[in-house]
C-alpha positions as CSV (number, residue, x, y, z in Angstrom):
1,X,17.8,27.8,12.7
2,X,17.5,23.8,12.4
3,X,14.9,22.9,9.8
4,X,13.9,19.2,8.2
5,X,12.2,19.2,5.5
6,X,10.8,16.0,4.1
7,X,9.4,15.6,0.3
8,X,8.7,12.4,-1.7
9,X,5.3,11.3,-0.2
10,X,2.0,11.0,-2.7
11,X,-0.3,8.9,-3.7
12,X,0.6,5.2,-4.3
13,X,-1.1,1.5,-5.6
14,X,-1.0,-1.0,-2.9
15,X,1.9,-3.0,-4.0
16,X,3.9,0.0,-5.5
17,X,6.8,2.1,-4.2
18,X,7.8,5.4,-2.6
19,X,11.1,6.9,-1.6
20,X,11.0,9.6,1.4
21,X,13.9,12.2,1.7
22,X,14.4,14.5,4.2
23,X,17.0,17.4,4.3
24,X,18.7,19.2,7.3
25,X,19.6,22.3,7.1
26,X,20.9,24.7,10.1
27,X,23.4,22.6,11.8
28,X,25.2,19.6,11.1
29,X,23.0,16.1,12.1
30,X,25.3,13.7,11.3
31,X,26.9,12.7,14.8
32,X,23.3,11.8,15.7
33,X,20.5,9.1,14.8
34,X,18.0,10.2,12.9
35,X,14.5,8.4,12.8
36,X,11.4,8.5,10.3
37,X,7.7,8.0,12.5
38,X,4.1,8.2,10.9
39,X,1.3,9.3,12.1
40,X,-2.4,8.3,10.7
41,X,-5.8,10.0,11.1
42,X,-6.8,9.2,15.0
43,X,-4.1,7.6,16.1
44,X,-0.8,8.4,17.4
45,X,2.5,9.4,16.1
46,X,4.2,5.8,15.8
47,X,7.6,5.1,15.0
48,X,9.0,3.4,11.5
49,X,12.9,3.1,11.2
50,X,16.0,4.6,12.7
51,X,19.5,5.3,11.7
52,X,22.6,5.7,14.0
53,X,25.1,8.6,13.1
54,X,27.3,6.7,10.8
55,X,24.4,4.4,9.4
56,X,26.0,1.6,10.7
57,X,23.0,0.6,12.7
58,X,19.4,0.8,11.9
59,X,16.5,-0.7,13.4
60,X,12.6,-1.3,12.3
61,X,9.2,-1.8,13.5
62,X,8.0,-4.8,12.7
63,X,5.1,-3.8,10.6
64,X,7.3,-2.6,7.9
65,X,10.1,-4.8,7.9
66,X,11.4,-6.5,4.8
67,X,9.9,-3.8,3.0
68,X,11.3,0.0,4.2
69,X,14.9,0.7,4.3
70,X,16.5,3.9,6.2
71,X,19.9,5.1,5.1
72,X,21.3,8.3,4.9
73,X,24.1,10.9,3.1
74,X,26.0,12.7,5.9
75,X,27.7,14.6,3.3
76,X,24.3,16.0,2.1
77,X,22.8,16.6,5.2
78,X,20.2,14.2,4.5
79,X,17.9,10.9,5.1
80,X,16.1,8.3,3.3
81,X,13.3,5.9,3.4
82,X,12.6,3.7,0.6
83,X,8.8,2.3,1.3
84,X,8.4,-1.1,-1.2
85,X,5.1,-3.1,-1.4
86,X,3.4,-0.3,0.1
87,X,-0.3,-1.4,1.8
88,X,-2.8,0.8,2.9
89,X,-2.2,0.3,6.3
90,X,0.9,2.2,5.2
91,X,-1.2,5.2,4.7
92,X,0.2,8.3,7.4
93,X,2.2,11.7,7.5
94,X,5.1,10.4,7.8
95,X,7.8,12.8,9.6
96,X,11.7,12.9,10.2
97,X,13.4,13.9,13.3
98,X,16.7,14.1,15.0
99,X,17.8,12.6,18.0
100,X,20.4,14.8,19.9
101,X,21.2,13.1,22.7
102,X,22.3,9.6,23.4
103,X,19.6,9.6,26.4
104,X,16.1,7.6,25.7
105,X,15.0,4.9,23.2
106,X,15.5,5.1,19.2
107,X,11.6,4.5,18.7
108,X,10.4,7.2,21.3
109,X,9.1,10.4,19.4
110,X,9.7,12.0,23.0
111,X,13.4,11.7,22.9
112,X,13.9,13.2,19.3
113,X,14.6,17.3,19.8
114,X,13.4,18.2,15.8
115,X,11.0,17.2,13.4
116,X,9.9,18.1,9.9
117,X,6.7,19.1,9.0
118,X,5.8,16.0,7.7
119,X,4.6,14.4,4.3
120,X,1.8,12.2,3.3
121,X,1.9,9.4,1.9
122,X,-1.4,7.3,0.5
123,X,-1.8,4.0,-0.5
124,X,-4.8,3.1,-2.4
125,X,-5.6,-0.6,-2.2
């Protein structure tokens, strides 16, 4: 049974910093990219950073960067997001997922096969 499971989120200053992690446990993730996404109160599941399977490659939307980095542990299973001068505009769910095939677009939530449950992060300005 595949399961993410992301921790880290909480409550923030505007300005301050947060580090995401998200374990995968099941099956092993690491021939595949792994992406974060965010979702906010009325609006829809966006995307935030991706990783390629050896972390050689990572890409961004522009809102966050300069100020979020993805990386990852293959040995551990696991992915990272480290969130600096957070803003309130920052303020989402944020969830990981996994994408299994090499099909589709790094930044579409619709080609990623598993996602965590998701963990919120808030920025107070």
């Amino acid at each position: 049974q595949v399961q993410l499971v992301e921790s880290g989120g909480g409550l923030v200053q505007a300005g301050g910093s947060l580090r995401l992690v998200c374990a995968a446990s099941g099956r092993t993730f690491s021939s595949y990219t792994m992406g974060w996404f965010r979702q906010a109160p009325g609006k829809e599941r966006e995307f935030v950073a991706a990783i390629s399977w050896s972390g050689g490659s990572t890409n961004y939307a522009d809102s966050v960067k300069g100020r979020f980095t993805i990386s990852r542990d293959n040995a551990k299973n696991t992915v990272y997001l480290q969130m600096n001068r957070l803003k309130s505009e920052d303020t989402a769910v944020y969830y990981c997922a996994v994408k299994t095939t090499v099909r589709g677009d790094y930044y579409n939530p619709d080609d990623y096969a598993y996602w965590g449950q998701g963990t919120q992060v808030t920025v107070s300005s």
